[in-house]
LUMNU-169739 format. One record per residue (C-alpha): residue in one letter; x, y, z. Coordinates in steps of 0.25 Angstrom, whole numbers, padded with zeros to 4 digits, always signed. Layout:
<atoms>
AXYZ
...
</atoms>
This chain:
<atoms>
X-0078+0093-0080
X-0067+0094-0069
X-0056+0089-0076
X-0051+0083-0090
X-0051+0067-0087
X-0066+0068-0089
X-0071+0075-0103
X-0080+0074-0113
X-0077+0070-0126
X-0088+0069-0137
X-0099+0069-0126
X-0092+0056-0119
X-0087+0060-0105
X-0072+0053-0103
X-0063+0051-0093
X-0050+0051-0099
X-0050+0045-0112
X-0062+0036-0108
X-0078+0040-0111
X-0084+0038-0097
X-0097+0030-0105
X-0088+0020-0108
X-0083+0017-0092
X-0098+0018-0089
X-0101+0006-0101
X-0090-0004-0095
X-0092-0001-0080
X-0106+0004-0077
X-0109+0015-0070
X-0108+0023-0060
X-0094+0022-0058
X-0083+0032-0055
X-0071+0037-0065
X-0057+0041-0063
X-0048+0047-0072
X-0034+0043-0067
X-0027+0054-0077
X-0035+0064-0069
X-0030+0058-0055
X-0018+0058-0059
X-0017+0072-0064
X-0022+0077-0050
X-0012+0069-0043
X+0000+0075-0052
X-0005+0089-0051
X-0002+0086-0034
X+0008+0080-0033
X+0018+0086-0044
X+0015+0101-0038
X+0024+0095-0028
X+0034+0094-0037
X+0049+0090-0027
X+0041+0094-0014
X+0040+0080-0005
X+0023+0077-0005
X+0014+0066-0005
X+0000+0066-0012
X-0009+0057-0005
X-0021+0055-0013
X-0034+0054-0004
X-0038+0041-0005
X-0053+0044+0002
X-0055+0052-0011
X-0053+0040-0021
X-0047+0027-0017
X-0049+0018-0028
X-0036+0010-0030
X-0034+0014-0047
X-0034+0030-0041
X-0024+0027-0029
X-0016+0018-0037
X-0014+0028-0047
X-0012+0040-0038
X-0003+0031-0031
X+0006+0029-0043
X+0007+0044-0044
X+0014+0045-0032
X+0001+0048-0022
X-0001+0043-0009
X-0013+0040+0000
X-0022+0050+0010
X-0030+0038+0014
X-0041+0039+0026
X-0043+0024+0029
X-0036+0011+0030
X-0045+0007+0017
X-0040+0018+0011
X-0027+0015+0015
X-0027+0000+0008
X-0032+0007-0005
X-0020+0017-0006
X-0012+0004-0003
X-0018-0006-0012
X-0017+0006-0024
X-0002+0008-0021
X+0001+0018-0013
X+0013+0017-0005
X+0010+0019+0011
X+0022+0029+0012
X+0012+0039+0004
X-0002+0036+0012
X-0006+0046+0023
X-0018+0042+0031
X-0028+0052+0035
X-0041+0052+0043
X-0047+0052+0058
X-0052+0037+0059
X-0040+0029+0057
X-0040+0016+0064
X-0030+0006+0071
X-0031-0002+0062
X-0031+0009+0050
X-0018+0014+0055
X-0011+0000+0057
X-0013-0003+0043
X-0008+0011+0039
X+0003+0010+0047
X+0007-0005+0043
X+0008+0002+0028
X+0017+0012+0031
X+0009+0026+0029
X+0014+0038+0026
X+0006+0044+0038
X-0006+0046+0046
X-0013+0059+0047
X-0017+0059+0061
X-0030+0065+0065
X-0031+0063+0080
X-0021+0061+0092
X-0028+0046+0094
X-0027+0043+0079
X-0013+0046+0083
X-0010+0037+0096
X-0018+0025+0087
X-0008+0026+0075
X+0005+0027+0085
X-0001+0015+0094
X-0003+0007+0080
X+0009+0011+0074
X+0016+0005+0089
X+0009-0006+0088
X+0013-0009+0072
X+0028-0006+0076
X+0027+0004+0065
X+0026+0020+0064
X+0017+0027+0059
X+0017+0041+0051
X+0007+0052+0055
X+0004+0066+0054
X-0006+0073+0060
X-0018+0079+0053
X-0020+0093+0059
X-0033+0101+0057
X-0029+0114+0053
X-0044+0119+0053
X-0043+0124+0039
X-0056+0126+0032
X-0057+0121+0018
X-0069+0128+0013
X-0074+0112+0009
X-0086+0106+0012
X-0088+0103+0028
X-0088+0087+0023
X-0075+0088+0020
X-0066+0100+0027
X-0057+0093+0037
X-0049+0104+0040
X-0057+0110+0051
X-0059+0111+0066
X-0071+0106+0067
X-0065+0093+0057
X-0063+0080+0063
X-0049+0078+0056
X-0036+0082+0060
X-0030+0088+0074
X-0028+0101+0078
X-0016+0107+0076
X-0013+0110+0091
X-0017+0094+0092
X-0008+0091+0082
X+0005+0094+0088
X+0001+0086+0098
X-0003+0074+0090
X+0013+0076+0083
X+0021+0078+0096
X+0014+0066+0100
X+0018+0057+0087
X+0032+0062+0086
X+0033+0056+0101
X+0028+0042+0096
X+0038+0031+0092
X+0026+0026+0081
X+0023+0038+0073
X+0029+0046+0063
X+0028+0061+0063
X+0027+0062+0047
X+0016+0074+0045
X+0007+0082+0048
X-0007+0085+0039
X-0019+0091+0037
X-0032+0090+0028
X-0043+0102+0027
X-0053+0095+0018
X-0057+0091+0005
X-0062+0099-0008
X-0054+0111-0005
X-0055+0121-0015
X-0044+0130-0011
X-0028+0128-0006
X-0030+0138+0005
X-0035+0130+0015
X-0025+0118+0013
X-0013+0130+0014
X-0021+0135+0027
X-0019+0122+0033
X-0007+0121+0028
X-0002+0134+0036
X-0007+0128+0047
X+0001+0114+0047
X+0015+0120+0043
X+0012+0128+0056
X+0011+0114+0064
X+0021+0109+0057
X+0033+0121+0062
X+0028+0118+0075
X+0029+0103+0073
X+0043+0104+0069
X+0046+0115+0080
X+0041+0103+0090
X+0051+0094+0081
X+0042+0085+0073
X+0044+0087+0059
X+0035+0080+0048
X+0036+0075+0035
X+0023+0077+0028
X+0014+0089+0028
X+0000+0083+0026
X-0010+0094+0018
X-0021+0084+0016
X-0029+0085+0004
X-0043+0092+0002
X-0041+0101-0012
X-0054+0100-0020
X-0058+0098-0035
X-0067+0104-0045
X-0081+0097-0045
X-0089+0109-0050
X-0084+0122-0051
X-0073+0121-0040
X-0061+0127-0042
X-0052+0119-0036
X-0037+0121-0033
X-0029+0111-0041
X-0018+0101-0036
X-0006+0109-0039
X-0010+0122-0036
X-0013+0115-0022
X+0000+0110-0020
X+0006+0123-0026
X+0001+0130-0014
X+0004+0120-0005
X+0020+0119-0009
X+0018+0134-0007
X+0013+0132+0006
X+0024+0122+0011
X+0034+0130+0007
X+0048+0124+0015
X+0041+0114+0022
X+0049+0102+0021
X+0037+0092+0024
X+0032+0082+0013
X+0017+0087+0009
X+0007+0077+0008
X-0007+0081+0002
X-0020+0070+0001
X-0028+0075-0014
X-0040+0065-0014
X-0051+0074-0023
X-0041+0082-0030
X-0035+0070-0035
X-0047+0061-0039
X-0059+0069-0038
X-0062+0074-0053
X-0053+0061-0056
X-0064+0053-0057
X-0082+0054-0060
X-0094+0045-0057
X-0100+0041-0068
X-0116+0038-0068
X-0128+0033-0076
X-0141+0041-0076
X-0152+0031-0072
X-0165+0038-0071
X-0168+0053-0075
X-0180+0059-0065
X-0187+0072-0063
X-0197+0079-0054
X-0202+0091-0052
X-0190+0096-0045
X-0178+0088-0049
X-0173+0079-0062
X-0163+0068-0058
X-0152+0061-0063
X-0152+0046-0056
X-0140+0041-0059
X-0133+0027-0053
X-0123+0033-0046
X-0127+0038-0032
X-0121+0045-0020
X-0115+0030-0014
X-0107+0032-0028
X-0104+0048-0027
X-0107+0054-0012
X-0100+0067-0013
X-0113+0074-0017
X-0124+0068-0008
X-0114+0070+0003
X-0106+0086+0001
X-0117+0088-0011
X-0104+0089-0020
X-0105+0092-0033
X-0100+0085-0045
X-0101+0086-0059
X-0111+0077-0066
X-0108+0074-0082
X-0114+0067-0092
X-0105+0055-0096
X-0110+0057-0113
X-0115+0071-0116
X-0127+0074-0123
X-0128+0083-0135
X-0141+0089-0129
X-0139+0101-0118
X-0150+0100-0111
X-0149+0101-0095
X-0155+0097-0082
X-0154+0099-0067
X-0154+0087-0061
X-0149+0078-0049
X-0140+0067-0051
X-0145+0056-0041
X-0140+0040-0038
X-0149+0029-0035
X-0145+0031-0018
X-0159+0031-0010
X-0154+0046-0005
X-0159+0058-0008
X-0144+0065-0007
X-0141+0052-0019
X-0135+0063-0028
X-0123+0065-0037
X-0130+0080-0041
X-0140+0088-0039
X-0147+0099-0047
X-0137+0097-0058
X-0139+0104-0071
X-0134+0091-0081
X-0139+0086-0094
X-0149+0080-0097
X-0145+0067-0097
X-0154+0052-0098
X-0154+0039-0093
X-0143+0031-0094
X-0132+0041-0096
X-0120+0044-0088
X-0115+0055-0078
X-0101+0057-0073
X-0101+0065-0061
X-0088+0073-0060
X-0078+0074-0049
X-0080+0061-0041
X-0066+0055-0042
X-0064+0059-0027
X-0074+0054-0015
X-0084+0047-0026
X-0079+0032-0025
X-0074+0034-0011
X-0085+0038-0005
X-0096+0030-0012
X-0104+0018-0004
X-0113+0007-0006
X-0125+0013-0001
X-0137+0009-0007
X-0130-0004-0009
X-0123+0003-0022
X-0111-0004-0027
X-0100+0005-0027
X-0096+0011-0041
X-0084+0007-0050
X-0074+0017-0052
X-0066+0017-0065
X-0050+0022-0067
X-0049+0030-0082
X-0033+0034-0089
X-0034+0038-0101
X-0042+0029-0111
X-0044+0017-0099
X-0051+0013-0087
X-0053+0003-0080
X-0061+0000-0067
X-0053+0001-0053
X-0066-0001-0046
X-0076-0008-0049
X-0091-0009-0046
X-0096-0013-0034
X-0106-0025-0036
X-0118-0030-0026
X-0110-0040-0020
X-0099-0032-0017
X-0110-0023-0008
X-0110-0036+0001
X-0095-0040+0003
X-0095-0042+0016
X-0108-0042+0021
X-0116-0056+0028
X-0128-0059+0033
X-0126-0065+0047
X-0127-0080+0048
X-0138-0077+0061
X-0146-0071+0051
X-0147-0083+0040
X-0162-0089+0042
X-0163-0099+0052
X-0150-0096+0059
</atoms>
């Protein structure tokens, strides 16, 4: 297993000081698990590396945004890489000061940026020259300025999956960097924007600090020829991306990241702002299952299990792997290869394929590993499944910070038009 929140002991898997059966008995499964120990181990191992260097870690919210996670990263001194106005009002409702919220993406709109500027963000990472005329004509009409940087694509490769490597060319994020000195020298002339940074993101589960000190080289260059034009910036923006183990990764850790960046900085005098999302929450938390039916034929055995790719995408969608445990270990060590498969009428409904696991019957429970980052987040109602409660663990507690979606809650909001009622 990827890290020591979650072990066994006398054949019971825990997290923390808590046996994960005895969640599954009061809350029903599937449901994810989050240790908040492990969350807040990651978080530390960032943001003391920094030590008397001025940064900000912003935590990706996209990765995890349920409110007991924000809450407590918030506490710790995190701030916000939010995406989305929703997003937005989650990092505000947990408690994160505005000051420490930076708002990335390339769809913002009006009415996004209004509300982001009404809080009083720390900044927008800007991603085209439109996006940058609309925040300056909202921030007019609010009477209020706003902070931006501009996202430059340094076309880095970062040797990620294709899904998720937004440092290229060929990307849709981010300007050029001959764009981008256009897009400052046209902010620093506005009475309504604030010339606060400059960032950059290359991707998501990187595996190597290379890349991120490529880009890096890159943006110190635009920076010498930003203040050689007279615009100096506060923030130095270097994103997020850094990967985590889920198999047999080996994955950079979160100090030996920042070690290299401060390297890297050297004299700068800018404050660094980095956005960890996985790193921080990915082996943070697991899925937890129950094996339905057992099923064989002549080519395949299958594990159907109540959870299902609307719970857990990552592998229908990048055929990721994660781990798959059994929750209470069995004395017997006989094996099979399997897939592990939902209820989801797909055939690309699976959480694993051709696994080597035990052998295991109906009834018992499976955690699969790893899914603290993009599980919850990314999950849906198709199908009609009610989304999945997600439960906070610290030492021998836990408690419930989300709970489980009921039928009626898959209709909220939903009418049948009067025109339509018999005999209208």
């Amino acid at each position: 297993m990827n890290n020591s929140s979650f072990y066994y002991k006398d054949s019971e898997l825990y997290c923390e000081d808590v046996p994960v059966s005895k969640i599954a008995e009061e809350v029903g499964t599937p449901f994810y698990c989050y240790s908040a120990t492990h969350l807040e181990d990651r978080f530390k191992a960032y943001d003391s590396t920094f030590g008397s260097r001025s940064h900000l870690v912003c935590f990706a919210v996209k990765s995890n945004s349920n409110l007991a996670v924000l809450n407590l990263l918030g506490q710790l001194g995190a701030g916000a890489d939010i995406v989305s106005g929703g997003e937005l009002f989650r990092a505000i409702q947990a408690g994160i000061p505005p000051e420490r919220i930076v708002y990335s993406g390339v769809g913002k709109t009006e009415a996004e940026m209004a509300y982001a500027i009404q809080q009083g963000i720390l900044m927008f990472n800007v991603e085209s020259m439109d996006e940058l005329h609309l925040i300056e004509q909202t921030a007019g009409l609010l009477g209020k300025k706003a902070g931006i940087s501009i996202r430059v694509n340094p076309d880095v490769d970062a040797n990620t999956h294709p899904y998720i490597s937004t440092g290229l060319k060929k990307n849709k994020f981010g300007l050029s960097m001959s764009r981008a000195m256009e897009a400052y020298k046209a902010a620093a002339a506005s009475e309504w924007l604030n010339v606060t940074g400059v960032s950059f993101h290359i991707g998501s589960q990187i595996l190597e600090t290379g890349p991120f000190l490529h880009a890096f080289s890159k943006v110190t260059r635009l920076i010498e020829d930003l203040e050689g034009s007279g615009i100096n910036l506060a923030c130095l923006d270097l994103g997020g991306g850094l990967g985590i183990t889920y198999h047999e990764e080996d994955a950079p850790e979160p100090d030996d990241y920042v070690s290299a960046i401060l390297e890297k900085a050297g004299d700068l005098g800018q404050t660094i702002v980095i956005e960890p999302g996985r790193s921080i929450c990915g082996n943070a938390g697991i899925l937890v299952t129950k094996l339905l039916y057992t099923k064989s034929n002549s080519l395949k055995n299958f594990y159907i299990v109540d959870a299902a790719m609307n719970d857990l995408g990552r592998p229908s969608l990048y055929n990721a792997f994660h781990a798959i445990q059994p929750v209470s270990q069995k004395d017997e060590e006989a094996r099979i290869k399997a897939d592990v498969v939902g209820p989801i009428c797909e055939t690309g409904d699976f959480l694993a394929r051709d696994r080597d696991l035990p052998v295991m019957s109906q009834g018992d429970l499976m955690a699969v590993m790893s899914a603290g980052a993009y599980g919850f987040t990314m999950s849906s109602n198709y199908n009609s499944r009610p989304r999945v409660a997600e439960v906070m663990v610290k030492d021998n507690r836990f408690e419930t910070v989300r709970e489980r979606e009921t039928y009626p809650d898959l209709i909220r909001g939903e009418k049948i038009p009067d025109w339509m009622e018999p005999g209208s």
